[in-house]
C-alpha positions in Angstrom: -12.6 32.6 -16.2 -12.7 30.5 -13.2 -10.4 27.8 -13.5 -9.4 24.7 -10.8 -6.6 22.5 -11.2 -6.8 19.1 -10.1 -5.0 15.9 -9.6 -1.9 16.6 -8.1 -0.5 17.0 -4.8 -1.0 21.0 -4.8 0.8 23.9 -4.0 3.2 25.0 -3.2 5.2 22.8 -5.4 7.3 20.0 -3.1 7.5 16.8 -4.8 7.1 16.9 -9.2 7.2 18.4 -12.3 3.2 18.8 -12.4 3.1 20.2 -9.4 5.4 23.4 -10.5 3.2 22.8 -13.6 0.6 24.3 -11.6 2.6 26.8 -9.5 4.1 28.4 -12.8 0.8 28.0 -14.9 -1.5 29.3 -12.4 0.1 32.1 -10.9 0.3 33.5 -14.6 -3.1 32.9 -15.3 -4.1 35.3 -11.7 -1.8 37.7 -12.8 -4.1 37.9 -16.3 -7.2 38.1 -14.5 -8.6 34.6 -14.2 -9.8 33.1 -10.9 -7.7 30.2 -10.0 -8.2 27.6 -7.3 -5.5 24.4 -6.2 -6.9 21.4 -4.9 -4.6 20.3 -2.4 -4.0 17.2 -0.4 -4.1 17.7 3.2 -1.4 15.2 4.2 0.7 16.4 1.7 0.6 20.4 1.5 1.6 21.9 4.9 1.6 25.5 3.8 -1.5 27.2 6.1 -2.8 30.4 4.5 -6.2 29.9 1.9 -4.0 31.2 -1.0 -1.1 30.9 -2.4 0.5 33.5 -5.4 -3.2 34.7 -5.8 -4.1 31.4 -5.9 -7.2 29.9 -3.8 -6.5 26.6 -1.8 -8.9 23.9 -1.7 -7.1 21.1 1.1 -9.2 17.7 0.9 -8.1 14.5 2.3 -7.7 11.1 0.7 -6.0 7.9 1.7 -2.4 7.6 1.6 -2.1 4.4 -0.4 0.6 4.2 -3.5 -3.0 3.3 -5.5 -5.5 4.9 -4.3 -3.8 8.7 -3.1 -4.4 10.0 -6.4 -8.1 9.0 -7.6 -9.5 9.0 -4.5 -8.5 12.4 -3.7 -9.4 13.4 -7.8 -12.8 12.0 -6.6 -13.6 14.0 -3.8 -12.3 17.1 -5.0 -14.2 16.9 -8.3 -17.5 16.3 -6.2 -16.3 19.8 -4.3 -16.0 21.5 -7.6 -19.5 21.1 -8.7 -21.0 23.9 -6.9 -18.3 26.3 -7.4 -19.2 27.5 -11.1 -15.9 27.2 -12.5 -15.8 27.2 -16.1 -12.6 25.0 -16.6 -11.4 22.1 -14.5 -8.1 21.1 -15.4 -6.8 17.6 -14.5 -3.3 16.5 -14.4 -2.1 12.5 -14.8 -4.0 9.8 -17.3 -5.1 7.9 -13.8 -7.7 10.3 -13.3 -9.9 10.1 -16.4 -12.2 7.7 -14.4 -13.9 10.9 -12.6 -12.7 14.0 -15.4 -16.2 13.8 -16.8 -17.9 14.7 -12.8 -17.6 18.9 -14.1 -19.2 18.1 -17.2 -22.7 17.3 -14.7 -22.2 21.2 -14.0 -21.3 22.3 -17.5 -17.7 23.0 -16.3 -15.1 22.4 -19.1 -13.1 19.1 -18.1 -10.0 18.8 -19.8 -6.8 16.4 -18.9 -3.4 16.8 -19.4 -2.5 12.6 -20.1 1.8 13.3 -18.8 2.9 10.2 -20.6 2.6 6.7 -20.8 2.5 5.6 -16.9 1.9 1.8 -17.4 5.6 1.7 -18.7 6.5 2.3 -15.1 8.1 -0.7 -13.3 6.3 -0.2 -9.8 2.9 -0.9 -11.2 2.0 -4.2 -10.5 -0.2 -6.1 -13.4 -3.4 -4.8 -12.7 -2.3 -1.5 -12.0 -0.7 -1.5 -15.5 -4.5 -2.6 -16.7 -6.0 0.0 -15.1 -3.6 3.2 -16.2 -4.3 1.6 -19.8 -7.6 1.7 -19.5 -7.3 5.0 -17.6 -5.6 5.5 -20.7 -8.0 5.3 -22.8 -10.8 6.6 -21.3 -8.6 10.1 -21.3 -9.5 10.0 -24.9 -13.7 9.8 -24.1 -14.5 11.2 -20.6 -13.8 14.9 -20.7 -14.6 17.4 -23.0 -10.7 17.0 -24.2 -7.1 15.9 -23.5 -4.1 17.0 -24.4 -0.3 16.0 -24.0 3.1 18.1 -23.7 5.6 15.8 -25.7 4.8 14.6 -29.8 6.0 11.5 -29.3 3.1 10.6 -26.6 0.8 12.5 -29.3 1.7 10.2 -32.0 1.0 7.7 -29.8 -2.5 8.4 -29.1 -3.3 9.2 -32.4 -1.8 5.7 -33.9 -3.7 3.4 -30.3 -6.8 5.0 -30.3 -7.1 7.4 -33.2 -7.7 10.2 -31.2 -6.0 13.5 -31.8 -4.6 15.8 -28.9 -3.7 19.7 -28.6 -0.1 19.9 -27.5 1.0 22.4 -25.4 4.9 22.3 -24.1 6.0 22.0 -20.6 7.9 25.3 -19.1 11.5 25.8 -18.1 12.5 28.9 -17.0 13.3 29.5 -13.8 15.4 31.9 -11.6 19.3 31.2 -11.6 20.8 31.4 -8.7 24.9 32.2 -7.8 26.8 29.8 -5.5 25.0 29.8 -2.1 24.2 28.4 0.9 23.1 25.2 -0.7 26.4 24.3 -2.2 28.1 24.9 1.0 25.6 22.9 2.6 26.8 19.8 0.7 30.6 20.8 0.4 30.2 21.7 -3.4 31.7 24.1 -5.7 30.1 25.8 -8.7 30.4 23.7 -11.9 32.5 21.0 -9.7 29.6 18.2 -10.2 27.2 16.3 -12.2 23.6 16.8 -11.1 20.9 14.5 -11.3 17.3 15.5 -10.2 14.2 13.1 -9.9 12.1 10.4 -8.4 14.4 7.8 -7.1 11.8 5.3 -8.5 13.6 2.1 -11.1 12.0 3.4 -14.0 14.2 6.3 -13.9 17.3 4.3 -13.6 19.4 7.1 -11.1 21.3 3.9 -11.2 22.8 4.1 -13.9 24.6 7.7 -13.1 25.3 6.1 -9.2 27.1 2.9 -11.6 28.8 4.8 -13.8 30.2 7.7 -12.4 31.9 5.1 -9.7 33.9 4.2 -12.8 35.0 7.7 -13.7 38.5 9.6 -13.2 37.7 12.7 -11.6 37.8 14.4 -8.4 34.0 16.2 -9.1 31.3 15.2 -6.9 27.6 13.6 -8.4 24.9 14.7 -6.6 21.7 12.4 -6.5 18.5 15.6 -5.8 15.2 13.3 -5.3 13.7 10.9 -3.2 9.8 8.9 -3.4 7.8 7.4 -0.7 7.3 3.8 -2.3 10.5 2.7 -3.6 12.7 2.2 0.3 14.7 -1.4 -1.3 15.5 0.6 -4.6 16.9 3.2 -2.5 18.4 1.7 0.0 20.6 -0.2 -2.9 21.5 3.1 -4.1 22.8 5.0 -1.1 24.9 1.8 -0.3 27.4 2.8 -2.5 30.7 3.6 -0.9 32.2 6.1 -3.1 32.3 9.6 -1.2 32.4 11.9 -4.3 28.4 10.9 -4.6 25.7 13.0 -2.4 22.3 12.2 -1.7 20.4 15.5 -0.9 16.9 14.4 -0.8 14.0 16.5 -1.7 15.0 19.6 -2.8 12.8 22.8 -4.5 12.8 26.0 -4.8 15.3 28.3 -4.0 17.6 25.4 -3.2 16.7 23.7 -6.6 17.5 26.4 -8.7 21.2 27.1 -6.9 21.6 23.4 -7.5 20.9 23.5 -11.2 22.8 26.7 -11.9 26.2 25.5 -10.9 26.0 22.1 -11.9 28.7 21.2 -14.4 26.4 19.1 -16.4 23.1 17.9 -15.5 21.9 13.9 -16.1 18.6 12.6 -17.3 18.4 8.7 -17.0 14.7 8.6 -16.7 13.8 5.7 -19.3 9.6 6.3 -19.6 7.6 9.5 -19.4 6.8 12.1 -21.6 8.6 15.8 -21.5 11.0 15.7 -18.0 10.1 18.9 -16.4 13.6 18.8 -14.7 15.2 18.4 -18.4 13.7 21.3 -20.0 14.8 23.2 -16.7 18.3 22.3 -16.4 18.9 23.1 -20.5 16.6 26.6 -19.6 19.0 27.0 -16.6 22.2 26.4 -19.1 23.3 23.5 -18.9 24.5 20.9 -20.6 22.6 17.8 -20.7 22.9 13.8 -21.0 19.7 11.7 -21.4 19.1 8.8 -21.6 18.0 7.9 -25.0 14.0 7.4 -25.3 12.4 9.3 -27.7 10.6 11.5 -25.4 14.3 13.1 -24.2 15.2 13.1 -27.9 12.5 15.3 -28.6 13.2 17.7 -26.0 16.9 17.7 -26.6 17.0 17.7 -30.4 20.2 17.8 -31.3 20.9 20.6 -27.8 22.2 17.4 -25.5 23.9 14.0 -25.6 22.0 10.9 -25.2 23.2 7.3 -24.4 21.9 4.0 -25.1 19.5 3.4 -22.0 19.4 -0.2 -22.8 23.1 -0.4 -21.9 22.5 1.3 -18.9 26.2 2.5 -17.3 28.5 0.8 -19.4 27.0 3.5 -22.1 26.8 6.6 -19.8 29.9 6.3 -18.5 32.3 6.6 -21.4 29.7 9.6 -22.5 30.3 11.5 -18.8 34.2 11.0 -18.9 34.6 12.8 -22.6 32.7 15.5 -21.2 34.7 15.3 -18.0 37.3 15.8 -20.2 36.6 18.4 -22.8 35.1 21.7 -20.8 35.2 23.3 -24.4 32.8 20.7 -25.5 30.6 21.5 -22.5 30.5 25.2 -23.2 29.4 24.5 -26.7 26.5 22.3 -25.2 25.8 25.0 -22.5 24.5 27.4 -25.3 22.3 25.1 -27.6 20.5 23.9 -24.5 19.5 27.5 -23.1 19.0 28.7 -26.8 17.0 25.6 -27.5 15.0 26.3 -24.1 14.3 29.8 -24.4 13.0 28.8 -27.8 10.5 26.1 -27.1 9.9 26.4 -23.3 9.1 29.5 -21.9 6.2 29.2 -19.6 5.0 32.4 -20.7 4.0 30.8 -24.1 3.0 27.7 -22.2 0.7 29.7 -20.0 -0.9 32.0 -23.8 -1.6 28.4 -25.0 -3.5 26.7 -21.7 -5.5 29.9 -22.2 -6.1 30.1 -25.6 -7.3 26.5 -24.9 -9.3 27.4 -22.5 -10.8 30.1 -24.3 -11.8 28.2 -27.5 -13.2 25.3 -25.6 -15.3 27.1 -23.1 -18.4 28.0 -25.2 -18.2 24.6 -26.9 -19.6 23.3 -23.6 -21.9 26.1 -23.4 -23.6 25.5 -26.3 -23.9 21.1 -25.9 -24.6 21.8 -22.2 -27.3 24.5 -22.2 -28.5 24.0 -25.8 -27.7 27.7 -27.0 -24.4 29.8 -26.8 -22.9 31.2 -24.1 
């Protein structure tokens, strides 16, 4: 099959989970035989050869506005995929329903993975919130299907607008990586800290781990892996801390990421919205153990393989959770093992990857047939 993948920043993956969505999902696909092509953002994407892991590049521009970077760029890079013949076009992010049913024109598949609910997110302004609702809900009618990679953001399509969704998991695994350059980089020592790895947006509360582990006894280090390019007061507030065991590295991926999440001691989730957390699944995949804040979403990806703490409480609840673990390395070890068992179990991108295609597979004559009147 020819198959694009739309709506994120591209590849090579430098900023989000969906954007190793598409790293880790289409390379596997080349390697089975399907044509695969990125679209890109130009500003973004600095990498300069037409492919990347078998995959073609497609660089567009758009405008670089916290509102309009993602649809307007999903506009013009659907328009561009009209004349190529693909048979799927594969969107990313609820936001971009608006312009998921331009391939359908062409009688190219359109189908849109929703992420989770993005109007919970605090930087969204009123009518921004409005919009990703009725975004929202337009994912359900626009193209030829949607789908979602956490239960709980099923459910909650099927009980708003009574529309039912394939699920297909996020993937975890990923290389592990000894004690490198990247620890030394920073000063740290293999299983010496507690890693945290995200947007360093409010809505997923790094706070709370920067608050807390200032309370902690212990001579480990935190290390704060993430940064955004709208959120420069929330930030700033959380690099003014004074305590020196706690690191901001920035944007880090890649080879750098994965010697990061190997060595951490255990790894923090404090993200309060969303659907699956790619770097959750990763950090259990890479073996460790995990604290999460408590939303269902990181319930259902934990299970009972992690420890969660009452978000609502914010620090004052994380902290007490982080010092018993600080504590009790025997506890840790036993945490170590249900998360990379629990991983290796329901996240393997290979699985994710036989799913996307069997998807893929089913839907594509479905189109044929309503598009050109007989089967393909």
């Amino acid at each position: 099959m020819k198959i694009a993948m739309l709506g994120t920043r591209g590849v090579p993956a430098s900023y989000s989970g969906f954007e190793t969505c598409v790293e880790q999902l289409g390379s596997r696909l080349v390697e089975r035989g399907h044509e695969v092509t990125v679209y890109c953002r130009s500003h973004h994407v600095a990498y300069d050869q037409p492919t990347y892991k078998g995959m073609r590049l497609v660089k567009l521009p758009t405008v670089k506005n916290k509102y309009l970077d993602t649809i307007v760029h999903s506009f013009l890079s659907s328009l561009h995929a009209l004349g190529q013949g693909y048979d799927i076009v594969l969107y990313f992010i609820a936001g971009n329903s608006l312009v998921s049913w331009i391939p359908r024109l062409a009688g190219q598949t359109s189908i849109l993975n929703v992420d989770g609910l993005d109007w919970k997110r605090a930087k969204w302004p009123p009518l921004a919130k409005r919009y990703i609702q009725f975004a929202e809900r337009m994912a359900t009618v626009l193209p030829n299907a949607f789908l979602t990679d956490s239960r709980v953001v099923q459910q909650f399509y099927r009980d708003t607008y009574h529309a039912d969704s394939p699920y297909i998991a996020y993937g975890a695994e990923l290389p592990i990586r000894p004690a490198g350059a990247q620890l030394a980089q920073w000063g740290l020592e293999a299983r010496r800290y507690v890693l945290f790895v995200g947007r360093l947006v409010p809505e997923n509360c790094a706070d709370h781990l920067v608050q807390a582990f200032q309370a902690l006894n212990t001579d480990m280090k935190c290390v704060i892996v993430g940064d955004a390019p709208y959120a420069a007061e929330y930030i700033t507030r959380l690099k003014a801390v004074r305590d020196p065991r706690i690191i901001f590295t920035g944007y880090c991926f890649g080879e750098g990421y994965w010697e990061l999440t190997s060595n951490a001691y255990l790894f923090v989730e404090t993200s309060g919205v969303g659907g699956t957390h790619p770097a959750l699944v990763e950090a259990m995949a890479f073996g460790n153990c995990v604290v999460a804040h408590d939303t269902a979403e990181n319930q259902e990806t934990i299970d009972e393989a992690g420890i969660v703490y009452d978000g609502a409480s914010g620090a004052s609840a994380l902290a007490p959770r982080l010092q018993q673990l600080l504590d009790d390395p025997a506890l840790v070890a036993v945490y170590r093992q249900k998360a990379a068992a629990r991983a290796a179990a329901y996240y393997s991108w290979e699985k994710v990857t036989d799913d996307y295609e069997a998807l893929f597979k089913r839907l594509r004559p479905v189109v044929a047939t309503s598009v050109a009147g007989r089967p393909e």
